[in-house]
Every structure is written in C-alpha cells, then in structure tokens.
MARDRENRO-566658 format. One record per residue (C-alpha): x, y, z. Coordinates in steps of 0.1 Angstrom, whole numbers, padded with zeros to 4 digits, always signed. Layout:
BEGIN
XYZ...
END
This chain:
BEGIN
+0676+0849+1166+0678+0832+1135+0694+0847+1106+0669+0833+1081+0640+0855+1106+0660+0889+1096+0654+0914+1074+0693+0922+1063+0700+0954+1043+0733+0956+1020+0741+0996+1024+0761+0991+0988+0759+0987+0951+0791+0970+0949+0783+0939+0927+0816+0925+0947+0803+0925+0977+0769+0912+0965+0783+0882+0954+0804+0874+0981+0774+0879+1007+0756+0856+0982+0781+0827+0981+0776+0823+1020+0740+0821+1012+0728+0851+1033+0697+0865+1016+0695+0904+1019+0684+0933+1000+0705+0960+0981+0697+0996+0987+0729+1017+0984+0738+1045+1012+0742+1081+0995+0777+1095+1018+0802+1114+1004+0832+1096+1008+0858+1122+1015+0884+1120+1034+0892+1140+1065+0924+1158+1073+0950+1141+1086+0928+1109+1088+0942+1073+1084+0930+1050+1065+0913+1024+1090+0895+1052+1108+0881+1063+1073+0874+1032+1064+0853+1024+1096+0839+1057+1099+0827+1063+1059+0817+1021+1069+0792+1038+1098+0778+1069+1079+0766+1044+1053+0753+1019+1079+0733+1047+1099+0719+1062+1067+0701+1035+1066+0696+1027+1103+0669+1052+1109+0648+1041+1079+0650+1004+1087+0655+0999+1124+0644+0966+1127+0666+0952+1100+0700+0943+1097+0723+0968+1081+0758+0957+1064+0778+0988+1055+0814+0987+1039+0840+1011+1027+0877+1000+1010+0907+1023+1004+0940+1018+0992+0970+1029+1006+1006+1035+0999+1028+1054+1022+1011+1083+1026+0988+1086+0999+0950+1070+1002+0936+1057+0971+0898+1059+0967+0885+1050+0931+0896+1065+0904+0872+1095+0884+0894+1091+0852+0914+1074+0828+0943+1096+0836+0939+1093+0876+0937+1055+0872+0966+1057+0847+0983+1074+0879+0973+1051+0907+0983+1020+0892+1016+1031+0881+1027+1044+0916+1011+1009+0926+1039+0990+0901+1067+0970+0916+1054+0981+0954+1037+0969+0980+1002+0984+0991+0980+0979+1023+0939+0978+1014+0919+0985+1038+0882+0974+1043+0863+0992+1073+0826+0970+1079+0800+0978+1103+0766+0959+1115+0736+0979+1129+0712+0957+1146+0686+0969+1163+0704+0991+1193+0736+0978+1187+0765+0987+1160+0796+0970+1160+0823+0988+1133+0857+0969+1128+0885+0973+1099+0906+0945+1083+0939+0952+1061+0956+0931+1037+0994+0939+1022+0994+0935+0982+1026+0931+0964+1024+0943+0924+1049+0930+0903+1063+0960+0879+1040+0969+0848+1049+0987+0818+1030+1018+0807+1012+1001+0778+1000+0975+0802+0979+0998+0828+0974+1019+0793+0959+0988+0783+0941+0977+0818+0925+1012+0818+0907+1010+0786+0891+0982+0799+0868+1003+0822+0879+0974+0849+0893+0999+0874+0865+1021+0877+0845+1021+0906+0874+1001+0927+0897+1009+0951+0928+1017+0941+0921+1018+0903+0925+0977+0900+0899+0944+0910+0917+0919+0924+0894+0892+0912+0896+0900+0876+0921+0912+0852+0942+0931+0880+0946+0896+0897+0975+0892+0870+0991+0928+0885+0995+0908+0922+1030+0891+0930+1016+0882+0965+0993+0890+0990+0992+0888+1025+0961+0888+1045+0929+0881+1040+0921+0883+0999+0880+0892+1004+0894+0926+1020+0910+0934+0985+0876+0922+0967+0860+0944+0994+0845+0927+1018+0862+0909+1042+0844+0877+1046+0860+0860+1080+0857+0898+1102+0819+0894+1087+0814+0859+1104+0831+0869+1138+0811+0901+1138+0780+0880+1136+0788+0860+1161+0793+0892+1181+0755+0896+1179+0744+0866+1180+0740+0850+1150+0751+0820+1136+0756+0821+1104+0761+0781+1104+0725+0784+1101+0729+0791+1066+0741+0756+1050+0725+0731+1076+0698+0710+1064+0667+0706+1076+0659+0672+1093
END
C-alpha cells in the first residue's frame, strides 16, 4: 500500500516530533494520546519507553483502526535514576545539574499500529555534557526551554551548547528516532521512498 493512500495518526503533541515527521514529508494528523506516563517499579528504561510508546499507540488504535498510528515516548537516564520532564524550575534545576560533566543514555521507545499489526521497538543514544555552572542551568531554566522535554534539556536548541558528544543516533535525543521509524516501515510494508519521488 502506498503511504500517500494512508490515513497516519501522530499519538503526540510534541512539536519535535511533528517536525521531524514533516521534514520526511509524511503527511499525518496530530491528536495527542491521554496516558499517564508513570513509571513502574523496578522498570527499565527501554521497556517504559516501549510500553508508555504502546499505551499511547492503542489509545488511539480502537478509535481509528484503519489508520496508521505513530506513538512515542523518551526518557533520560543516568545510572539509576530515569528522567521524565521536569514539573518545575527547581526539579529541572536538579536534573541538569546531576546531568553536568556526565554521560547520560536517552531513550526513545516507538511503536506503529496498522491495521492488525503493531510493531514497538526502542533506540538509545549516549550523551556526554560538558560541566555547567549553577548560573548557567539557573539561566537555561528561566528560559522555559526544558519544560516539556526529557531530561529537563532540548537537544536541538539552547541545550545543544550543554552536549560535549553524542553517540548514537541524535533524532532519539530530539525524540524521535528517525532511521528505527524507516526500518519499522519497511517492516509493514511501506516505502517511505515513496515520499520524495516524482511523478513521471
């Protein structure tokens, strides 16, 4: 089937992942999944990833079987301790100093419901901070950047001056991790090639 024939739902309001589906030119429809995104006891962080990553998907599976549904979930982690988004100044304040002069793993969990099938896979991507002085995340987090990200920072904006090095794949820091996204596709068929040829 033809990816231009599909109805394709993305489970998220992340404006981040928005704009990455858009820059492959897939065209889709945004209606975010309501899930509480808590984590279980004892869980790590690539099975909450992928399974937070399938709630959100089969929210909106049963409403709109015949589309395709794109659901995503990113955490940060660092040793033992799984970063979700910050609810505050002060919690952001936290995570990014514990982040400073370390290295963290992020995690991106994505899963596709089509039709009968579901196909749910994680990617993870090591980040390396360079060390930052208390005024600097004091300054950072009165930006109102970190909010509403993973691990209190966006990679793509002003907390791309925070990263020393990274080492994986850098759309599973933004969120959604672009190349697992192709290879998924071609899982179930599609070819998202389809997408920039032109039309003889």
């Amino acid at each position: 089937m033809r990816i231009r024939d599909v109805h394709v739902i993305l489970a998220s309001a992340s404006p981040r992942r928005k704009e990455l589906l858009e820059k492959i030119g897939l065209s889709f429809d945004v209606i975010p999944a309501d899930v509480a995104e808590e984590r279980m006891a004892g869980e790590s962080p690539a099975r909450l990833v992928m399974r937070l990553s399938e709630l959100k998907g089969q929210s909106l599976a049963v409403k709109y079987p015949q589309a395709l549904i794109i659901a995503s979930d990113t955490v940060v982690s660092l040793g033992a301790e799984i970063y979700g988004k910050p609810h505050d100044g002060a919690e952001a304040f936290a995570m990014l100093s514990s982040l400073s002069g370390r290295e963290h793993a992020v995690y991106t969990g994505l899963a596709l419901f089509w039709k009968r099938r579901r196909l749910c896979r994680y990617e993870c991507t090591k980040v390396q901070f360079r060390e930052l002085t208390a005024s600097v995340i004091k300054s950072y987090v009165a930006t109102g950047e970190p909010f509403g990200k993973a691990g209190g920072y966006a990679i793509q904006g002003l907390g791309g001056l925070f990263a020393r090095a990274i080492h994986g794949d850098y759309s599973t820091v933004v969120g959604f991790p672009v190349c697992l996204f192709g290879s998924m596709m071609e899982e179930l068929r599609f070819s998202l090639n389809q997408l920039w040829e032109v039309s003889s």
